[in-house]
C-alpha positions as protocol buffer text, in pm:
chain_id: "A"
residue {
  index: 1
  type: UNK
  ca { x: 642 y: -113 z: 315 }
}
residue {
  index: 2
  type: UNK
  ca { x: 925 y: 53 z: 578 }
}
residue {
  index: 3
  type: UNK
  ca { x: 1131 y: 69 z: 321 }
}
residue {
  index: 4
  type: UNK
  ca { x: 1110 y: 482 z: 387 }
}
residue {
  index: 5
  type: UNK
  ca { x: 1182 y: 389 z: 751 }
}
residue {
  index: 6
  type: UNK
  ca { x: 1596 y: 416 z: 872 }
}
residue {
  index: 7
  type: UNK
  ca { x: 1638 y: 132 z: 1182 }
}
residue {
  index: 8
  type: UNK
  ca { x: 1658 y: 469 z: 1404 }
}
residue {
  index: 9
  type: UNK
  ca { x: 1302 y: 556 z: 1340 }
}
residue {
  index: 10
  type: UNK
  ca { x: 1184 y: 198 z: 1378 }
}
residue {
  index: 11
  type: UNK
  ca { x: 1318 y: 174 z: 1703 }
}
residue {
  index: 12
  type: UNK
  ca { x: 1139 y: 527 z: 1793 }
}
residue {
  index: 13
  type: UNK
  ca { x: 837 y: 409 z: 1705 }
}
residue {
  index: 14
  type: UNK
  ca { x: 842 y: 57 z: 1875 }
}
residue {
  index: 15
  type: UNK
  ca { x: 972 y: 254 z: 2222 }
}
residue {
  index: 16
  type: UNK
  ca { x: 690 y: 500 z: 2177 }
}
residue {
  index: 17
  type: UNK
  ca { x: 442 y: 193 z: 2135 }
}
residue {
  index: 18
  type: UNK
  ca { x: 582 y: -6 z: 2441 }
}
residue {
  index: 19
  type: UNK
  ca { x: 540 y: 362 z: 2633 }
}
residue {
  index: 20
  type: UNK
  ca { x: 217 y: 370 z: 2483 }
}
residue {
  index: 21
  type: UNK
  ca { x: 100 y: 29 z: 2519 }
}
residue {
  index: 22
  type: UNK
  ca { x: 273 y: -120 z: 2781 }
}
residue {
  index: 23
  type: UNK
  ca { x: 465 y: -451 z: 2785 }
}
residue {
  index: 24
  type: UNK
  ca { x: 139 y: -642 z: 2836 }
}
residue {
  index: 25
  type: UNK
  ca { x: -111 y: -477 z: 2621 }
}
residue {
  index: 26
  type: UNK
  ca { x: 157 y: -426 z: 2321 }
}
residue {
  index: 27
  type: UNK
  ca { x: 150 y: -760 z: 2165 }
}
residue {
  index: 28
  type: UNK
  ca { x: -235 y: -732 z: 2124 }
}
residue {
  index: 29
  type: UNK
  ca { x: -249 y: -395 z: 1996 }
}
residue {
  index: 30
  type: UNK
  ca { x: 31 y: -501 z: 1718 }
}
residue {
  index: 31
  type: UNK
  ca { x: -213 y: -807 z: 1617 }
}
residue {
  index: 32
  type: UNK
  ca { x: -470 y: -594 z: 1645 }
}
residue {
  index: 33
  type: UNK
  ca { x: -298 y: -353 z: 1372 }
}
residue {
  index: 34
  type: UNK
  ca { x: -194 y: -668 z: 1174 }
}
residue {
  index: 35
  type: UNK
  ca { x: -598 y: -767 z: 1142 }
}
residue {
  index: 36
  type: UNK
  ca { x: -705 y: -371 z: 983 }
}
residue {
  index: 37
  type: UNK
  ca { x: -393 y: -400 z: 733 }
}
residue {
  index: 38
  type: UNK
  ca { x: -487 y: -759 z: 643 }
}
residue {
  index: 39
  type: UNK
  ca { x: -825 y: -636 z: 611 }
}
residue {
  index: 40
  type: UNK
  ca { x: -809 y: -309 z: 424 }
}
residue {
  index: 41
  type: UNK
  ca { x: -595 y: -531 z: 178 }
}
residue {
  index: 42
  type: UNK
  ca { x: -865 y: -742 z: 169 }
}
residue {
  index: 43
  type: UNK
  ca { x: -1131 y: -509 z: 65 }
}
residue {
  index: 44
  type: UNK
  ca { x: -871 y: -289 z: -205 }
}
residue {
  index: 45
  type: UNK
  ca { x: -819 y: -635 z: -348 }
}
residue {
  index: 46
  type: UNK
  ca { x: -1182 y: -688 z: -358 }
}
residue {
  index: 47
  type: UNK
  ca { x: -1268 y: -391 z: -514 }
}
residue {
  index: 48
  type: UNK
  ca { x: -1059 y: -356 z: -750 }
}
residue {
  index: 49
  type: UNK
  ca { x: -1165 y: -680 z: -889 }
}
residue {
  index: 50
  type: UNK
  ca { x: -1541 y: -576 z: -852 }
}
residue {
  index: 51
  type: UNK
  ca { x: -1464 y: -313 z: -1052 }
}
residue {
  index: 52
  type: UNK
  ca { x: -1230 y: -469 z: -1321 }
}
residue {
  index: 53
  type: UNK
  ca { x: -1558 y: -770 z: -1352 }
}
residue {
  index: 54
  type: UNK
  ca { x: -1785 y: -425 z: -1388 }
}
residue {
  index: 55
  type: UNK
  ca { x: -1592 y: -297 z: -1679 }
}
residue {
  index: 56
  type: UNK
  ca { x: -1651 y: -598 z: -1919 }
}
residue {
  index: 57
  type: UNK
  ca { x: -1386 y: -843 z: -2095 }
}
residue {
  index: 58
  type: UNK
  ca { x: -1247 y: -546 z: -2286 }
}
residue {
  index: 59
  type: UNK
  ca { x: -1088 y: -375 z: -1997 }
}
residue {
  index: 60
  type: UNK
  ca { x: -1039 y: -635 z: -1753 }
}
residue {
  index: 61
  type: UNK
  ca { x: -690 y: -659 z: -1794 }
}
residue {
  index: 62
  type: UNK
  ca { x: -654 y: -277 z: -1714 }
}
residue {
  index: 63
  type: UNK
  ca { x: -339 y: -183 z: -1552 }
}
residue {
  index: 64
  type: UNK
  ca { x: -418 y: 65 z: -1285 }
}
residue {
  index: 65
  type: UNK
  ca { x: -57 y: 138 z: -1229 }
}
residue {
  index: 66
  type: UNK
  ca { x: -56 y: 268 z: -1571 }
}
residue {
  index: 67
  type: UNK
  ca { x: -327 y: 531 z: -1532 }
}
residue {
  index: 68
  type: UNK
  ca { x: -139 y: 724 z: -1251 }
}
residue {
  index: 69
  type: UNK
  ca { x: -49 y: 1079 z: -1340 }
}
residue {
  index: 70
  type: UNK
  ca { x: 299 y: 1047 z: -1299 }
}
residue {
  index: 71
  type: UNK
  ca { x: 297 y: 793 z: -1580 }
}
residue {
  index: 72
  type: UNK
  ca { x: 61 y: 971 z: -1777 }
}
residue {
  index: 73
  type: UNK
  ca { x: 266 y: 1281 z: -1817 }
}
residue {
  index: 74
  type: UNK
  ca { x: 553 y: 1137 z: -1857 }
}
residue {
  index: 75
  type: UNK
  ca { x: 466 y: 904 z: -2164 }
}
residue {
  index: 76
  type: UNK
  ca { x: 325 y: 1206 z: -2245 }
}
residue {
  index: 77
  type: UNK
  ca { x: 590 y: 1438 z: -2234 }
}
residue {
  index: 78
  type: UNK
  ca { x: 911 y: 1214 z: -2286 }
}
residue {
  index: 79
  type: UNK
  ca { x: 700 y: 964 z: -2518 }
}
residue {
  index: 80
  type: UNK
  ca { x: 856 y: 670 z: -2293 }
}
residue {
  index: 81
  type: UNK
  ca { x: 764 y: 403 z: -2047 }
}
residue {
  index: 82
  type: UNK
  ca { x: 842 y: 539 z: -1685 }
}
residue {
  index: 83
  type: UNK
  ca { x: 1069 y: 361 z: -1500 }
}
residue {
  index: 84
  type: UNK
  ca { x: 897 y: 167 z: -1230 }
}
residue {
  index: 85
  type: UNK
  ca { x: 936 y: 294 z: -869 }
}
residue {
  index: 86
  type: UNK
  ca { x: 999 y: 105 z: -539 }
}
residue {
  index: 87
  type: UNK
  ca { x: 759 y: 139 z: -349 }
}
């Protein structure tokens, strides 16, 4: 997830939040952030297996990965598999 992140922004960001926050209120507002990442996880999860249930046995084991543009085109174009990406 911070893998886009050098240490030098990390430690920007966590002096801006203890500006921000304060030494008191900052350990509650990180749990707090925890809880909405935990729970927007949650609900992606849950949704994408609502929908994969929706679209019958036959495409249940659809591979959303696999219907990104990127890979489209390049299957496409270079008739390949992409190399998978770090992200």
């Amino acid at each position: 997830m911070f893998s886009n992140f050098g240490l030098g922004e990390i430690l920007v960001i966590g002096f801006l939040a203890l500006l921000i926050f304060g030494p008191e209120r900052l350990p509650k507002a990180a749990g707090d952030a925890v809880r909405v990442i935990r729970q927007l996880r949650s609900m992606a999860t849950s949704t994408i297996n609502d929908v994969k249930a929706d679209l019958g046995p036959d495409l249940a084991e659809l591979d959303l990965k696999s219907m990104h543009p990127r890979h489209l085109i390049q299957k496409a174009i270079l008739d390949d598999e992409p190399t998978p990406r770090k992200e």
